[in-house]
C-alpha positions, 0 to 999 in steps of 0.5 A: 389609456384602455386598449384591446386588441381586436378583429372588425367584422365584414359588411355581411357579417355586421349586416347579420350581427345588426339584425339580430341586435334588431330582434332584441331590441324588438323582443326585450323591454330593455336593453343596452344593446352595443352601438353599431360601430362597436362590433368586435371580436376581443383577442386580448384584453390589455386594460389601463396603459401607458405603454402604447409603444409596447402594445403596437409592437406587439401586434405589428409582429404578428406573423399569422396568414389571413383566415376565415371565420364562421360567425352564427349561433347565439346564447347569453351569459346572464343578461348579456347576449352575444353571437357565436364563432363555430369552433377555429383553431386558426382563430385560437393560435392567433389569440394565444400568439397575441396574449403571449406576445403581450405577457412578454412585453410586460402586459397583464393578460389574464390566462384564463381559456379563450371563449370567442364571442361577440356581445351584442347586449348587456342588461337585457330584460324581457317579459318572455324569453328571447331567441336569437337565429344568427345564420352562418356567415362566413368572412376572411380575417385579413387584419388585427386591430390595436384598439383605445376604448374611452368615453367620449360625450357620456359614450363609450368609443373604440378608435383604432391607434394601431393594426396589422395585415396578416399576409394572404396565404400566397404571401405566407 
């Protein structure tokens, strides 16, 4: 099975990340834009795996208090469009504890640097050029999520098989 690890986003936060796949959808001749209940932040890729005890562990160990996030800004890699995450150091130390905490349990994480950024479209084409406005929004993470990736009728669908409440920093 194909799993990552990933954080959900607040409803404010989905509302304003909908919005902006709506003006590439307006804007662009064509583009795969990702499904609604797709919307994520990526904290470790794992990819193929048997090992799904293994993977559960790993996240149910996490030992990291809740924290805010600022989603807004756009840019694009290629022809995939994505919004920005302003600069978290809190965010960054929980992505690096995950992938760490993978490698130790055998898992293949890349090492490459942690670049958080949420896709909103692949294979985007347009007669001109598109600017994406993406506010500031700001949301608390509260919860990490163990997620399969599978095709299911010809698309691609995320189910959650595992996650983990980080503590409220009362609790910490």
């Amino acid at each position: 099975m194909r799993l990552f690890v990933a954080i959900h986003f607040s409803p404010e936060v989905r509302r304003v990340l909908l919005n902006a796949m709506d003006e590439i959808r307006r804007g662009a001749r064509r583009a795969n834009v990702t499904r609604p209940e797709n919307l994520h932040l990526t904290l470790a890729f794992i990819g193929e795996t048997n090992d799904i005890r293994g993977a559960r562990e790993a996240i149910n160990g996490i030992a990291c208090p809740a924290f805010g996030l600022v989603v807004g800004g756009a840019g694009r890699f290629g022809d995939l469009f994505w919004a920005g995450i302003s600069d978290n150091p809190a965010l960054a130390a929980l992505a690096e504890t995950v992938q760490s905490d993978l490698r130790a349990r055998g898992f293949a994480i890349e090492r490459r640097p942690f670049r958080p950024h949420i896709t909103l479209a692949r294979q985007v084409r347009s007669d001109g050029p598109l600017r994406l406005l993406i506010p500031e929004t700001a949301m608390t993470v509260a919860r990490v999520s163990l997620m399969k990736s599978q095709r299911i009728g010809g698309r691609l669908t995320y189910t959650e098989v595992g996650g983990k409440e980080l503590a409220r920093p009362e609790e910490t």
